[in-house]
C-alpha positions as CSV (number, residue, x, y, z in Angstrom):
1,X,0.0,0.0,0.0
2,X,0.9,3.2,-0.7
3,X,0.9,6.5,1.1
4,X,1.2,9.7,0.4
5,X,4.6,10.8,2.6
6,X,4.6,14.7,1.9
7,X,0.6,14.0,3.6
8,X,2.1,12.4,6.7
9,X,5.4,14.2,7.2
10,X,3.0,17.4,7.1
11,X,0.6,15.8,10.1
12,X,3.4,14.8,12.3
13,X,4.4,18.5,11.7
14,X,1.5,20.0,12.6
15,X,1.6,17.5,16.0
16,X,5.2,19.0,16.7
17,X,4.4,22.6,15.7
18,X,1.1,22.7,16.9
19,X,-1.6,22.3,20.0
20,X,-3.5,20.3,17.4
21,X,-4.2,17.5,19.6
22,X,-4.9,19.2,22.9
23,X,-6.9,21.6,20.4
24,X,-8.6,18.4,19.1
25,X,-9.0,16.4,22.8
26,X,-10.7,19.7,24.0
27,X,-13.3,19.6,21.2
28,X,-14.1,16.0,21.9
29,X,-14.6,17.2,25.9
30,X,-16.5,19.7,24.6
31,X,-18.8,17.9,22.0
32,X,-19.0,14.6,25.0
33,X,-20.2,17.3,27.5
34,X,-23.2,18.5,24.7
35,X,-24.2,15.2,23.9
36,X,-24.3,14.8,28.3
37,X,-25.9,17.9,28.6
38,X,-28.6,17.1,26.1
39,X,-29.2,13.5,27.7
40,X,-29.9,15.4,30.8
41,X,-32.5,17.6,29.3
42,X,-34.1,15.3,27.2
43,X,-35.5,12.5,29.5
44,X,-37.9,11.6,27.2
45,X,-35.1,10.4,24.6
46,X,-33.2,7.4,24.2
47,X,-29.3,8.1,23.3
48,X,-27.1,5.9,21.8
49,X,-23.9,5.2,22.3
50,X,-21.1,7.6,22.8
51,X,-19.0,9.8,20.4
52,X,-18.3,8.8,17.4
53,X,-15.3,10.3,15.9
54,X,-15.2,9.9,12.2
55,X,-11.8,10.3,10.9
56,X,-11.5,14.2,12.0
57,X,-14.2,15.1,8.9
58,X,-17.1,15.0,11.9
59,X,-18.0,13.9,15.1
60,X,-21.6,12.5,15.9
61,X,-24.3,11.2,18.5
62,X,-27.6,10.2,17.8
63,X,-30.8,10.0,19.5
64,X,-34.2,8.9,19.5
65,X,-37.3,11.3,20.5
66,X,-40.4,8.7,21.1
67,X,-42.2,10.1,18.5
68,X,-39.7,9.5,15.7
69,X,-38.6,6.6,17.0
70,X,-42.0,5.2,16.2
71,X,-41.0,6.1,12.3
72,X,-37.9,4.2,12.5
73,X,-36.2,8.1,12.6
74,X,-33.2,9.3,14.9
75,X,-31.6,12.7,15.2
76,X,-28.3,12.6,14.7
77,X,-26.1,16.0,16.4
78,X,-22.8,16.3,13.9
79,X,-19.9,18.8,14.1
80,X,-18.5,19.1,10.7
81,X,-14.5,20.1,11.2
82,X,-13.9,21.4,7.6
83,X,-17.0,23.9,7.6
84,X,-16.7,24.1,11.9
85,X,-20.4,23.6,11.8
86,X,-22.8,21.9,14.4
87,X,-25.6,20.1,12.1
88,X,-28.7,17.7,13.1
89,X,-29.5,15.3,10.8
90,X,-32.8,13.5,10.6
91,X,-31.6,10.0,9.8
92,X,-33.2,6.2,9.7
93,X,-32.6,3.8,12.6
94,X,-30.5,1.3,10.5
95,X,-29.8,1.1,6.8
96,X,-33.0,-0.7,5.9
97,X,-35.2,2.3,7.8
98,X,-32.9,4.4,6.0
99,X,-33.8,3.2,2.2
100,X,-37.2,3.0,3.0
101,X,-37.5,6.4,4.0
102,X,-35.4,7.5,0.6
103,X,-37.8,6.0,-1.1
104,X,-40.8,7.4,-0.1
105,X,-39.0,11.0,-0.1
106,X,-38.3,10.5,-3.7
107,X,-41.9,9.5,-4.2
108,X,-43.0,12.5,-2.9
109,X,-40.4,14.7,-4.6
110,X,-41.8,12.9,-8.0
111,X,-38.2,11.4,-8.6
């Protein structure tokens, strides 16, 4: 396999230059602390999992309100590095809840 060494030479760079990491272990206390603070507030809601970090493009949690939950729906609360964005997503449960859904969005949409 190859890989690209101007690419890593450049990250362990950044590592020695850099407070990348703290910069990006402070983010992840920060975004761990949101998805806490949200479990607190949102009794009602069923959260999965932890974290998910996603090869530094985003970081996610998901959740499931009882009423979309019935649908086979979950939010999902994304941080987008490249844009430094916070997005929710509306997203199926699994894959199959997923297609279905896409389908009958492009039913709608006359697709």
């Amino acid at each position: 396999m190859n890989f690209d060494r101007a690419l890593l030479e450049r990250y362990r760079t950044l590592l020695q230059t850099t407070d990348l990491q703290p910069a990006y272990q402070e983010f992840i206390r920060m975004f761990r602390w949101l998805r806490t603070e949200l479990e607190r507030q949102l009794p009602g809601c069923r959260f999965q999992g932890g974290v998910c970090e996603n090869a530094i493009e985003y970081a996610c949690f998901s959740f499931y309100p009882p009423e979309l939950r019935e649908k086979s729906l979950k939010l999902v609360v994304a941080f987008v590095h490249r844009s430094f964005r916070l997005e929710v997503w509306l997203s199926g449960v699994n894959r199959a809840a997923q297609c279905r859904w896409a389908r009958q969005l492009l039913r709608i949409a006359g697709a």
